[in-house]
C-alpha positions as CSV (number, residue, x, y, z in Angstrom):
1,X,10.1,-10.0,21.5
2,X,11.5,-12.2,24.1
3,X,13.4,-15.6,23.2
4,X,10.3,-17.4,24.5
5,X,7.2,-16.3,22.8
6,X,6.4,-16.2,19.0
7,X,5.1,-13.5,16.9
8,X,1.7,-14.1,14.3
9,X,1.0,-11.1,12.3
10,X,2.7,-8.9,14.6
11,X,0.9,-9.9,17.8
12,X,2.8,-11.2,20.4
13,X,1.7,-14.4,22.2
14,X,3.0,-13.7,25.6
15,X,3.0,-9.7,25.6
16,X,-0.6,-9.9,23.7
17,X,-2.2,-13.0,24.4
18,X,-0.6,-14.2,27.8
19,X,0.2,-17.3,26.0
20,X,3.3,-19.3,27.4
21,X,4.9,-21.1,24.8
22,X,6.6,-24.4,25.3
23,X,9.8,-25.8,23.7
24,X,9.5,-25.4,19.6
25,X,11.5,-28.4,17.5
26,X,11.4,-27.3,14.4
27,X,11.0,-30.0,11.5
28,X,14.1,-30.8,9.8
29,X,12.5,-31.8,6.4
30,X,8.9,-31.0,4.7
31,X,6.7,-33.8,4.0
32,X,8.6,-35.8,1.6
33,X,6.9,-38.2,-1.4
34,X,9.4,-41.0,-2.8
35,X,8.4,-41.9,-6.5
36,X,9.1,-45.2,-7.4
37,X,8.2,-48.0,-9.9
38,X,8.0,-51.5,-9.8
39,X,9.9,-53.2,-13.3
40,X,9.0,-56.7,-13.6
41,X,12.1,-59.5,-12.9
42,X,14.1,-56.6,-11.7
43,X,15.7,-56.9,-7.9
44,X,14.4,-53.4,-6.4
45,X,12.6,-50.9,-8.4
46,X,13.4,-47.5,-10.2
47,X,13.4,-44.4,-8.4
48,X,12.4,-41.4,-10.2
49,X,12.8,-38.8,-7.3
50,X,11.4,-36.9,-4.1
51,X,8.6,-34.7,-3.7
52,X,9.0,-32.3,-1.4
53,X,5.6,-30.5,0.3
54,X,4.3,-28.3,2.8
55,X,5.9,-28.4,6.2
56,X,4.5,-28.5,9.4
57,X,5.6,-26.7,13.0
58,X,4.0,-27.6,16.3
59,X,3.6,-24.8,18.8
60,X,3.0,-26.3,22.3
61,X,0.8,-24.2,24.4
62,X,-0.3,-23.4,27.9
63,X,-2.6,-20.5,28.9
64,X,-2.8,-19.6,32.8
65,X,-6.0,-18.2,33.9
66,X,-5.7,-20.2,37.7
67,X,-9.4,-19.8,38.7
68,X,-10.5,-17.2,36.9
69,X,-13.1,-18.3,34.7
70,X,-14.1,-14.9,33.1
71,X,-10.2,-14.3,32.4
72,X,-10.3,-17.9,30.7
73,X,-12.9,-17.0,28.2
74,X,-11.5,-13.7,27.6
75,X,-8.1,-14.8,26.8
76,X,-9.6,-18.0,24.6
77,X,-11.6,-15.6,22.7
78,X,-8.9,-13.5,21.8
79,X,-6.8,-16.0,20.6
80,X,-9.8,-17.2,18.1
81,X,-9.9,-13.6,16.8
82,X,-6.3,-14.2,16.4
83,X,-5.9,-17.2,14.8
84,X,-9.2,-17.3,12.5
85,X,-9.2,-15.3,9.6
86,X,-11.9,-14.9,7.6
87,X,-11.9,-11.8,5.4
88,X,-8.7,-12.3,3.2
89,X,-8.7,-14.0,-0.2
90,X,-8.3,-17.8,-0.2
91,X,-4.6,-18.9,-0.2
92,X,-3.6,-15.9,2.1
93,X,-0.4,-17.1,4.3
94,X,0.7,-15.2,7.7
95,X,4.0,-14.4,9.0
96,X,5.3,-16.1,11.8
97,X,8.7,-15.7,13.8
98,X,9.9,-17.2,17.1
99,X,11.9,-14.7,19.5
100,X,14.9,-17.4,19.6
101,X,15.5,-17.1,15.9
102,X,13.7,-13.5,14.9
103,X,15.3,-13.0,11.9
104,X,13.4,-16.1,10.6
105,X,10.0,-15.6,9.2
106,X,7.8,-18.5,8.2
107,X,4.3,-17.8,6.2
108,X,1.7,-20.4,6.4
109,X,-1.5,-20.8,8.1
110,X,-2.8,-23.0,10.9
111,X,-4.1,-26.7,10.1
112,X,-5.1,-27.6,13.9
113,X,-6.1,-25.2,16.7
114,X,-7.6,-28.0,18.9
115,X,-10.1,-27.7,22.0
116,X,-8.0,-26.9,25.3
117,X,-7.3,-29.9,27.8
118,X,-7.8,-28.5,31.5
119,X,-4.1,-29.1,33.3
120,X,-5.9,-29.8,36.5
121,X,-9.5,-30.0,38.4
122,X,-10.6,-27.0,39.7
123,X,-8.3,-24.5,37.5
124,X,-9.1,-23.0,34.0
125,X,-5.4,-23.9,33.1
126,X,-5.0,-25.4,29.7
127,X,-2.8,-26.5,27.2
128,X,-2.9,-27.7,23.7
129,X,-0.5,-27.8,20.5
130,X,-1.1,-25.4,17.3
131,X,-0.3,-26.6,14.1
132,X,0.8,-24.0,11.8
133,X,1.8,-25.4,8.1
134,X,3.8,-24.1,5.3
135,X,2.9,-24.4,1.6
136,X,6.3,-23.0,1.1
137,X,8.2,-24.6,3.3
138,X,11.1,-22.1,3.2
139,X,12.0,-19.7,6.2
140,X,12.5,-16.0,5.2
141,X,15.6,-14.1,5.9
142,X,15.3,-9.9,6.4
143,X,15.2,-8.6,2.5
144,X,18.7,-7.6,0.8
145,X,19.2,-5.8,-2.1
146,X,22.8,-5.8,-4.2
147,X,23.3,-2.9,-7.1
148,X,24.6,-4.8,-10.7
149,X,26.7,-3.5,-13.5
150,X,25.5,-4.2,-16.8
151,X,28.5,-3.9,-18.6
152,X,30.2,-6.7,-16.8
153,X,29.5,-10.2,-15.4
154,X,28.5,-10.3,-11.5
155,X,28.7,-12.2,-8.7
156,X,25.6,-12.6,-6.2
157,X,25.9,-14.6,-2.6
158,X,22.4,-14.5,-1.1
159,X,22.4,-15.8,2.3
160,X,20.6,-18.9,3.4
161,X,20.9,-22.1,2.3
162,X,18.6,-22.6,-0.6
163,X,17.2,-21.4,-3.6
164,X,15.1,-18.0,-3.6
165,X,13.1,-16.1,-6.5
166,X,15.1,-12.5,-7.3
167,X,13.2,-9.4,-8.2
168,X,15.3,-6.9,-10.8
169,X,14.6,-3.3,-11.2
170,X,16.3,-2.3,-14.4
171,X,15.8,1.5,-15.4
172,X,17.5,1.5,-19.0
173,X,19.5,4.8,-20.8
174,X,18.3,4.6,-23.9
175,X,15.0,2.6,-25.9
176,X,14.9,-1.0,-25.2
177,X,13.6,-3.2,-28.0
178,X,14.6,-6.6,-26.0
179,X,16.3,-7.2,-22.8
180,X,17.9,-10.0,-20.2
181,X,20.2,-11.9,-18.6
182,X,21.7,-14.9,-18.0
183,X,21.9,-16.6,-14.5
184,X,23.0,-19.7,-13.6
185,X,23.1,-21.4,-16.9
186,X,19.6,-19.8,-17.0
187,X,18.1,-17.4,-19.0
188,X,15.5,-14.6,-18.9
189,X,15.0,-13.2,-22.7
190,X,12.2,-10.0,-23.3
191,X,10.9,-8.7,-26.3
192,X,12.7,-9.5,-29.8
193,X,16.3,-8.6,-31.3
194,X,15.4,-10.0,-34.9
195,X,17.4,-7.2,-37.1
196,X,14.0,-7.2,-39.5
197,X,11.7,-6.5,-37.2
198,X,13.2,-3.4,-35.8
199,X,12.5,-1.3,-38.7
200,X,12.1,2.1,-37.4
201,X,8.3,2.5,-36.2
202,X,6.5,5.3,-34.1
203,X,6.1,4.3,-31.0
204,X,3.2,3.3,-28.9
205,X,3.9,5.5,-25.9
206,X,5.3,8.7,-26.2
207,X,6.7,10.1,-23.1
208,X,5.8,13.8,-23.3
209,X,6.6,14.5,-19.3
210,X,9.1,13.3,-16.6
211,X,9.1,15.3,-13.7
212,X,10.1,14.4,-10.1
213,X,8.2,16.5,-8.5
214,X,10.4,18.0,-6.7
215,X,9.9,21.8,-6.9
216,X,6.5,23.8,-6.9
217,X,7.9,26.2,-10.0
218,X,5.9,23.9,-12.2
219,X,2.3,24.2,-10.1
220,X,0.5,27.3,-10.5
221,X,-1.8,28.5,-8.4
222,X,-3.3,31.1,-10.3
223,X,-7.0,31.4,-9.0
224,X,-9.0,32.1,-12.4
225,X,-7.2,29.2,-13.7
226,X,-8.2,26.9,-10.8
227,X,-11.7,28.5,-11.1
228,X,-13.2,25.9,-13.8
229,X,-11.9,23.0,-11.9
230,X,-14.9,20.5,-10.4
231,X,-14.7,17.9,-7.9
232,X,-16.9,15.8,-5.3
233,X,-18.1,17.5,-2.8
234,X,-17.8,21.4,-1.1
235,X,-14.1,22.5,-1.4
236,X,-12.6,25.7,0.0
237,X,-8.8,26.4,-1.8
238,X,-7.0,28.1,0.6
239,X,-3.4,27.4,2.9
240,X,-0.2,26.3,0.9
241,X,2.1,23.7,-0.6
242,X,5.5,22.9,-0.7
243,X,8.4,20.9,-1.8
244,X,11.0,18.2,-0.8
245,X,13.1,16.3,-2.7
246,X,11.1,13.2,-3.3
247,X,7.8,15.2,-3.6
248,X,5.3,17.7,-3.3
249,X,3.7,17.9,0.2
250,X,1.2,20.5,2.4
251,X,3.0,23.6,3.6
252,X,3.5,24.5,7.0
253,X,2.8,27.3,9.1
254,X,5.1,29.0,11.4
255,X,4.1,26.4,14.3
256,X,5.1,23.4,12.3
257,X,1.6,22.7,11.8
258,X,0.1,21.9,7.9
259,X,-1.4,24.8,6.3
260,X,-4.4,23.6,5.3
261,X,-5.5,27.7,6.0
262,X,-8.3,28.7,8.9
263,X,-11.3,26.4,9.8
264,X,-14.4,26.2,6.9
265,X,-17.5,23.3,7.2
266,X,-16.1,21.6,4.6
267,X,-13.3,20.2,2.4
268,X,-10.1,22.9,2.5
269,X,-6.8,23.1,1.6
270,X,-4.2,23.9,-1.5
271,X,-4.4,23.4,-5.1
272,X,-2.3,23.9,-7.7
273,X,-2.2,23.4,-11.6
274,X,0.3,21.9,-13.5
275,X,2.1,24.3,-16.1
276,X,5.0,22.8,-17.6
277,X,3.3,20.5,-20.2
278,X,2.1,18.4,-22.5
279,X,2.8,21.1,-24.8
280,X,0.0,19.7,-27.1
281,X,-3.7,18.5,-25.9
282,X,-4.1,14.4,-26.0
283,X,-6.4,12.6,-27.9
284,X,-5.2,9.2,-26.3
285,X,-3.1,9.4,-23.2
286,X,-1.3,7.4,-20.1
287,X,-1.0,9.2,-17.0
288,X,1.3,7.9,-14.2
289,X,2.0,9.4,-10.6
290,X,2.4,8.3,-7.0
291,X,-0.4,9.4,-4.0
292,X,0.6,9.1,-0.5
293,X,-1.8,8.8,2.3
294,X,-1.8,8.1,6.1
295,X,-4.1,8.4,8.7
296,X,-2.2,8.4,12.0
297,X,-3.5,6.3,15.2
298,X,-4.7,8.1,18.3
299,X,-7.8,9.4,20.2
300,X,-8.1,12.6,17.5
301,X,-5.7,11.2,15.4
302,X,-7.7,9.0,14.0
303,X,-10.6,11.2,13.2
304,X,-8.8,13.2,11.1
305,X,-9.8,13.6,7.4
306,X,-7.5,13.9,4.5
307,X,-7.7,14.0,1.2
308,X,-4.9,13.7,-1.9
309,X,-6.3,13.6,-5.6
310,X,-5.5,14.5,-8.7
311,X,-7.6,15.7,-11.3
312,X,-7.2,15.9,-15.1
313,X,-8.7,18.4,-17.2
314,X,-9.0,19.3,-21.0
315,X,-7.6,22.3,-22.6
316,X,-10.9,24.5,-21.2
317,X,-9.5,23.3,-17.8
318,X,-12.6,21.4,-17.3
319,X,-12.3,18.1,-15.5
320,X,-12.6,15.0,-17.1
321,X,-11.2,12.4,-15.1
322,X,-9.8,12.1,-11.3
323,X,-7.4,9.2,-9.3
324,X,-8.4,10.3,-5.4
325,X,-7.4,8.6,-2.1
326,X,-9.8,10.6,0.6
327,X,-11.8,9.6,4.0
328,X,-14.8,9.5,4.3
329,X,-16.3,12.4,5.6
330,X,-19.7,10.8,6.9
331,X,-17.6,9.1,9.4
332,X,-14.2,10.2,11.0
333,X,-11.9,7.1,11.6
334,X,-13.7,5.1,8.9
335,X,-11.4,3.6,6.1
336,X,-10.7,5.8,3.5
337,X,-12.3,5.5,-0.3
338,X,-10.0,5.4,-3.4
339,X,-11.3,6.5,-7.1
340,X,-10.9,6.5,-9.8
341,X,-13.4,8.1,-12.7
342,X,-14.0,9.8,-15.6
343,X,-16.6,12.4,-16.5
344,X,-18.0,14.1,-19.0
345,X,-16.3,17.5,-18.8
346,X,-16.9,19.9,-16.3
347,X,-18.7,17.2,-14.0
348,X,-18.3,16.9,-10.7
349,X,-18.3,12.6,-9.6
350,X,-22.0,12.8,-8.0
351,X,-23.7,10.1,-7.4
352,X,-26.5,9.6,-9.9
353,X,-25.5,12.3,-12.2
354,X,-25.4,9.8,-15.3
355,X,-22.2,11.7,-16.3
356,X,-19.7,9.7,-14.8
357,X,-18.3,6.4,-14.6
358,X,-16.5,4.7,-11.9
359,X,-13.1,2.9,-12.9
360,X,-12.2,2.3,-9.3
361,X,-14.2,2.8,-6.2
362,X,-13.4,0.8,-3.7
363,X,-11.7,1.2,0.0
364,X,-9.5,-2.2,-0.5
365,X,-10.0,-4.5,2.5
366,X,-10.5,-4.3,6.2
367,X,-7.2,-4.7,8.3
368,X,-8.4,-4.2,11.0
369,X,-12.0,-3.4,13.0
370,X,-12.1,-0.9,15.8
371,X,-14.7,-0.8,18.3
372,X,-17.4,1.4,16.4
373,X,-19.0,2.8,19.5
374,X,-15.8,4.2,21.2
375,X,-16.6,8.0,22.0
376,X,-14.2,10.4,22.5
377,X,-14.0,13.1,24.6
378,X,-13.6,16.7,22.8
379,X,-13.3,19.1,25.4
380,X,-14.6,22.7,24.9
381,X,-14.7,25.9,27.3
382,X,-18.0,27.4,28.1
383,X,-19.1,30.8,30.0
384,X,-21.4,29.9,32.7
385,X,-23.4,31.3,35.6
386,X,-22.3,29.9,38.6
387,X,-23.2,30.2,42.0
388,X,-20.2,30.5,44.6
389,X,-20.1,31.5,48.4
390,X,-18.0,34.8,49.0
391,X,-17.1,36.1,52.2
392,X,-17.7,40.3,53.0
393,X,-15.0,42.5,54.4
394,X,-14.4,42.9,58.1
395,X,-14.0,40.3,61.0
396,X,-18.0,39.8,61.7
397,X,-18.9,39.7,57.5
398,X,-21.1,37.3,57.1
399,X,-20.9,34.8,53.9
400,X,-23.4,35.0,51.3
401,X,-23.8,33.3,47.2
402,X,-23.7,35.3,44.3
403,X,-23.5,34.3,40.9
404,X,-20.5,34.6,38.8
405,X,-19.4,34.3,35.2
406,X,-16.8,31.3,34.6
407,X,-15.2,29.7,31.9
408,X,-16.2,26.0,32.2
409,X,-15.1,22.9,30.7
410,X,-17.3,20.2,28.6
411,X,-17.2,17.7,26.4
412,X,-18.8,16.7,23.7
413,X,-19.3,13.1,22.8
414,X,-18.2,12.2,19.3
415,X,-17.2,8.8,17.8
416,X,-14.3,7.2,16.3
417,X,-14.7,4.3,14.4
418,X,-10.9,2.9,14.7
419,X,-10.8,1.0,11.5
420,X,-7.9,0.7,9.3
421,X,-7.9,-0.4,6.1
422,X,-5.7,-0.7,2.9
423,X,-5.6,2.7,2.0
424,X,-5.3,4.0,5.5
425,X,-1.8,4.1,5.1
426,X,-0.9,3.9,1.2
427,X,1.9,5.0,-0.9
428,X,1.7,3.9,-4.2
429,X,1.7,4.0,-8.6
430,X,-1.4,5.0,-10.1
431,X,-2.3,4.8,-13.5
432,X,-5.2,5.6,-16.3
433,X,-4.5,5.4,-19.6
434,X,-7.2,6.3,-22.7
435,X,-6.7,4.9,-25.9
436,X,-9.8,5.4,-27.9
437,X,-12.2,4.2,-26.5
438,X,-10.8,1.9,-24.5
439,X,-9.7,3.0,-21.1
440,X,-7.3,1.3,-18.6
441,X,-6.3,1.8,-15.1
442,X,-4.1,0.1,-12.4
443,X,-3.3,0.6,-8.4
444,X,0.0,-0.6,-7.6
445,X,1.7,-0.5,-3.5
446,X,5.2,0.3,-4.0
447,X,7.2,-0.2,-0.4
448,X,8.7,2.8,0.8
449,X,12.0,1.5,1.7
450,X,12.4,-0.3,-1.4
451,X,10.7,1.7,-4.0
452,X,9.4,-1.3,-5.5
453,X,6.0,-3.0,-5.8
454,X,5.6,-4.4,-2.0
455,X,5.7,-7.8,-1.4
456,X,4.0,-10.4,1.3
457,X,1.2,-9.6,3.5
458,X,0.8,-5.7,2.7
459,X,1.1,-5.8,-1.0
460,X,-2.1,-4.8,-3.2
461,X,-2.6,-4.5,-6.9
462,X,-5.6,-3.9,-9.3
463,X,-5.9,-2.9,-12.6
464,X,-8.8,-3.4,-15.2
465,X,-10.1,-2.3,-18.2
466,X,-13.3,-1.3,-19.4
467,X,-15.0,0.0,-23.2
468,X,-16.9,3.0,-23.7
469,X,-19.0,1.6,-26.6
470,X,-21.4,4.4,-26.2
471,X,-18.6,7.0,-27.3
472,X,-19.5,8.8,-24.2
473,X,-16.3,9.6,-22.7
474,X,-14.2,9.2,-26.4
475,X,-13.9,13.0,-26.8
476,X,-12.4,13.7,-23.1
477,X,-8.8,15.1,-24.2
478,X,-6.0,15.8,-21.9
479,X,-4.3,19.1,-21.5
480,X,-2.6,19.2,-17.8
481,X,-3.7,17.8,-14.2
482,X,-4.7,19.7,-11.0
483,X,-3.5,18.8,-7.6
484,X,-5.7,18.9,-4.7
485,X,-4.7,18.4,-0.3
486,X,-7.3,19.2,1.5
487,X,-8.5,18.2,5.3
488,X,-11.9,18.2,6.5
489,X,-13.2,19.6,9.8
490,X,-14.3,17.6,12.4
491,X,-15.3,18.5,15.8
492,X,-11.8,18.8,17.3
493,X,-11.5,22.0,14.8
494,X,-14.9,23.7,15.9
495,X,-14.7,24.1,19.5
496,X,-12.7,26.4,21.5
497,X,-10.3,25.9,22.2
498,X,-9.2,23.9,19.3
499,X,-7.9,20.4,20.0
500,X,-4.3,19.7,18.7
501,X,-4.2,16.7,16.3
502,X,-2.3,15.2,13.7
503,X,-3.9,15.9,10.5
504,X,-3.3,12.9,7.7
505,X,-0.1,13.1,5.8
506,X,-0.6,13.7,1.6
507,X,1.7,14.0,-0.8
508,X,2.5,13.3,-4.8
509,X,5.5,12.5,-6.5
510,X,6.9,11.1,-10.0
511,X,4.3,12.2,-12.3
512,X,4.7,11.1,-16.2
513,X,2.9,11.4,-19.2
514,X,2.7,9.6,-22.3
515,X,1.1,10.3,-25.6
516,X,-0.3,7.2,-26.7
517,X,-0.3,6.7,-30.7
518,X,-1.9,4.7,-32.6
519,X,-0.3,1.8,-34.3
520,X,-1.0,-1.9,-35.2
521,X,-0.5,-4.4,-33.1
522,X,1.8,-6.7,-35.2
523,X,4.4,-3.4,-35.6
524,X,7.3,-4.4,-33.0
525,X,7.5,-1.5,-30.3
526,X,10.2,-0.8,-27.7
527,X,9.3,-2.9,-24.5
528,X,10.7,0.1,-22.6
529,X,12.0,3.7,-23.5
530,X,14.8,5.3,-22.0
531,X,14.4,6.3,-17.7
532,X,11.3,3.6,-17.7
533,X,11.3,1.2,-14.7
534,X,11.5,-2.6,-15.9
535,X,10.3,-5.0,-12.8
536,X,11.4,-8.7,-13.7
537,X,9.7,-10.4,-10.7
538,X,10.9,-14.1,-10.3
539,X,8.8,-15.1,-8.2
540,X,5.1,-14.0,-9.4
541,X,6.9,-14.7,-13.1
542,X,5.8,-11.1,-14.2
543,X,7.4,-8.5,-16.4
544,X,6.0,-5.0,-15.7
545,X,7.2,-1.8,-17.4
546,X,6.0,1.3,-16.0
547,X,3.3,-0.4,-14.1
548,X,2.2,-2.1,-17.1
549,X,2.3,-6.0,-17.3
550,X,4.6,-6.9,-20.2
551,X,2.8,-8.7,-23.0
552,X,5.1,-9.6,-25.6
553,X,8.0,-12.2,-27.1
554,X,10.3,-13.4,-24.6
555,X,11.6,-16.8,-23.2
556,X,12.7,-17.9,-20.0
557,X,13.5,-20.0,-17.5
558,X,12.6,-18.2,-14.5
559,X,16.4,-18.5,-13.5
560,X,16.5,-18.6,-9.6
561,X,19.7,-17.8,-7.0
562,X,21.1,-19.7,-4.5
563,X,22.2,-18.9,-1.0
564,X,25.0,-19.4,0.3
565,X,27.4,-19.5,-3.0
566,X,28.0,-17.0,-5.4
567,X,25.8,-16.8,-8.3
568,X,26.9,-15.7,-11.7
569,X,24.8,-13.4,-13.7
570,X,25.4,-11.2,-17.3
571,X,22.8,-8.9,-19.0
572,X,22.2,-8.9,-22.5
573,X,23.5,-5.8,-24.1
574,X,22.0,-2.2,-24.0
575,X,22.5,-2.3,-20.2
576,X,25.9,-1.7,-19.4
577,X,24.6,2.0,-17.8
578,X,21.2,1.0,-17.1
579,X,20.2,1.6,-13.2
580,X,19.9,-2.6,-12.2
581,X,19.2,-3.3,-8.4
582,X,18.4,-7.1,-7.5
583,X,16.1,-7.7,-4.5
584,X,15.8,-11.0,-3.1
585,X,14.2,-12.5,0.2
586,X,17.1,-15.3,1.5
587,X,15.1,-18.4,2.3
588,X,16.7,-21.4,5.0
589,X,15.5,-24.9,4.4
């Protein structure tokens, strides 16, 4: 980004726009509020403090379209595409960051995008002034994250120059009835450490299986034991998986290609069954594990059809439930679906079968809307007749036609839609959990880079919960979990010869199992066992554990850290070897 354009969103207002920004002079303050009182026969009055409010940034702007009228328009209605959002939730901010200070990033929205003033007669130059405003009216520094003893008191220096919300990702050793910290004179307390109330109790969640995922020694792929296993739609097992060490992914072939195994009109790809536990069928479970799924850009690219899903089955190896990010195979390009559901055994998620029930089906929200009549080109060789002029032997042969076989290129026409959407490119938690009758479910986005829940702009979360009071689904018990990658052909795959793409990239990683048991809701129960992931996020002022939200005892303050000094912080104990990472986002006045 050059020093004199800004960025919105990640578009570029000279390289995208062919905007030419003018000098920026950034507030120094917010809007500020003075409270005062008037106190009768007093000289002056009492002041009870400031209020500090949104802030406000004026973007001076001049587009140059010199007499070209069409170009004007063009250029004007790009910048309302830009600048106008419609579809997100209310209360959605943007990002915003100026190429003389990138490392800044403001989030707010605009207040004032006012009708262009023509610079001179005769020229479709303009200029105005944008006003973009800040509810928080905090800049944002590039993310940092510091690792933290337990057993000892640390220091933390943020950067910036004012207060920001930390986020704490505490994976504790052993069972956790209560824990916390103390920062700044602050404190953040979970759970209870009352001595009578810890009487020793069975706990709510059992964790029956931990595994990384990080060898295929635990996935069989035994093909009378896959046999009994149902899903949506026409499926093909064939081609191979294999393993990393974060997770389980498609095998290659020996051209570096997946191995999604030869063409078929329909879903294809590997499948494996889990074989390394529970070692006991559930009555009441919770099942947590992490789906990966991206569709890459491009001409073919972004046809391509994918498909990562994980179904659960009872101890017939029947299905009863499935968590499933796929595309839509009605329409390459188009955003891809995620579900989740439960059957009645053996069923098979189609629409109208009145044996399953949706928990989740949804495709999250559009990010973006290609132009749905783009064809592409899918070219294809073709033996042909065709008629060419050939010239006989000797110095008076005469030239005459004759009709020849040839290999000839076409095309066939087919569309891509271009749309991305949330789970276009989604790596995340995903969790269902039976209890009775009661079942309960959850998407979380976890960032990559991170590996916690994202934040900003491209975080997404949903749970819910929803009561068979029929019974229907009530006797659905849990013995192990199939994995399915599969790909789906498109046109690209049909013609010869075939056209090279990049197929969509699926994997699955970190899956856990809990037995849930049943106990009473006023017996105290560990807010965490040992290798669960606490998230104490400051600045949503959420506790999740395992992808849960926390209910339980606790007080706080909601203790904050300041840039720019050292901060002083001590946990509470039954940390000191606990895995405890702080994220923050510094923040500039």
């Amino acid at each position: 980004m050059d020093k004199d354009e800004f960025e919105y969103c990640g578009i570029r207002s000279k390289a995208d726009l062919h905007l030419t920004t003018g000098q920026v002079a950034l507030p120094i303050s917010p809007a500020m509020t003075e409270s005062v009182a008037s106190v009768p026969i007093k000289y002056g009055n009492e002041y009870y403090g400031t209020s500090y409010e949104s802030k406000a940034i004026q973007i001076p702007i001049t587009v140059q379209a010199e007499q070209n009228q069409d170009l004007y328009v063009q250029l004007m209605q790009n910048l309302s595409n830009v600048l106008i959002n419609l579809d997100d939730p209310v209360g959605t901010e943007y990002p915003l960051r100026f190429g003389w200070n990138p490392d800044v990033t403001y989030w707010g929205h605009f207040t004032d995008i006012p009708t262009p003033t023509f610079i001179s007669v005769g020229s479709f130059d303009t200029s105005f002034t944008l006003t973009f405003t800040m509810s928080d009216p905090r800049g944002c520094l590039p993310q940092e994250s510091i690792t933290l003893d337990g057993s000892k008191e640390n220091q933390i220096t943020p950067k910036g120059n004012t207060f920001t919300e930390p986020v704490f990702s505490i994976i504790p050793k052993r069972d956790l009835y209560y824990c916390g910290y103390v920062l700044n004179n602050g404190q953040m307390a979970i759970g209870t450490d009352r001595a009578e109330e810890l009487s020793d109790r069975p706990p709510k969640y059992e964790k029956v299986v931990d595994d990384p995922m990080t060898t295929l020694a635990n996935w069989s792929d035994d093909a009378v034991t896959l046999g009994s296993v149902t899903t949506n739609g026409n499926f093909k097992i064939q081609g191979s998986m294999d393993s990393t060490d974060l997770s389980i992914v498609v095998g290659k072939t020996k051209n570096g290609y997946y191995d999604f195994g030869p063409d078929v009109d329909s879903w294809y790809g590997p499948m494996r069954m889990y074989s390394k536990g529970p070692t006991e069928v559930l009555e009441n479970f919770r099942y947590v594990t992490f789906l990966h799924h991206t569709k890459y850009k491009g001409t073919h690219n972004g046809r391509a059809m994918g498909r990562v899903e994980n179904l659960l089955v009872n101890q017939d190896k029947r299905t009863i439930a499935r968590i499933s990010i796929e595309d839509n195979p009605d329409g390459q390009g188009r955003i891809p679906i995620c579900y989740i559901q439960i059957t009645k055994p053996g069923g098979a998620f189609s629409y109208g079968d009145g044996i399953h029930h949706d928990l989740f089906n949804g495709n999250g929200k559009l990010i973006s809307n290609g132009k749905n009549d783009y064809k592409v080109k899918v070219a294809y060789k073709k033996q042909e007749v065709v008629k060419i002029r050939e010239r006989g032997k000797g110095r008076h042969a005469k030239t005459r036609v004759v009709s020849k076989k040839e290999n000839v290129t076409r095309y066939h026409l087919e569309t891509n839609y271009n749309n991305v959407g949330t789970f276009s490119d989604f790596f995340g938690k995903f969790v269902l959990e039976k209890n009775g009758n009661v079942w309960s479910w959850e998407i979380q986005r976890y960032d990559l880079k991170t590996g916690l829940p994202m934040r900003g702009r491209g975080a997404y979360h949903q749970q819910g919960k929803w009561v068979d009071r029929a019974n229907t689904y009530t006797n659905n018990y849990f013995s192990t979990v199939a994995l399915l990658m599969m790909k789906h052909e498109i046109k690209e795959d049909t013609v010869n010869p075939a056209v090279v793409y990049k197929n969509c990239f699926l994997t699955q990683s970190a899956l856990i199992i809990y037995k849930v048991n049943s106990v009473t809701d006023n017996e105290p129960q560990p807010i965490a066992r040992a290798g669960d992931e606490i998230i104490i996020n400051t600045e949503t002022q959420q506790v999740m554990v395992e992808g849960r939200q926390l209910n339980t005892q606790w007080s706080t303050d909601w203790p904050r850290l300041h840039g720019g000094i050292p901060n002083s912080i001590m946990f509470t104990n039954g940390l000191e070897d606990a895995q405890i990472i702080e994220t923050d986002v510094p923040k500039i006045k």
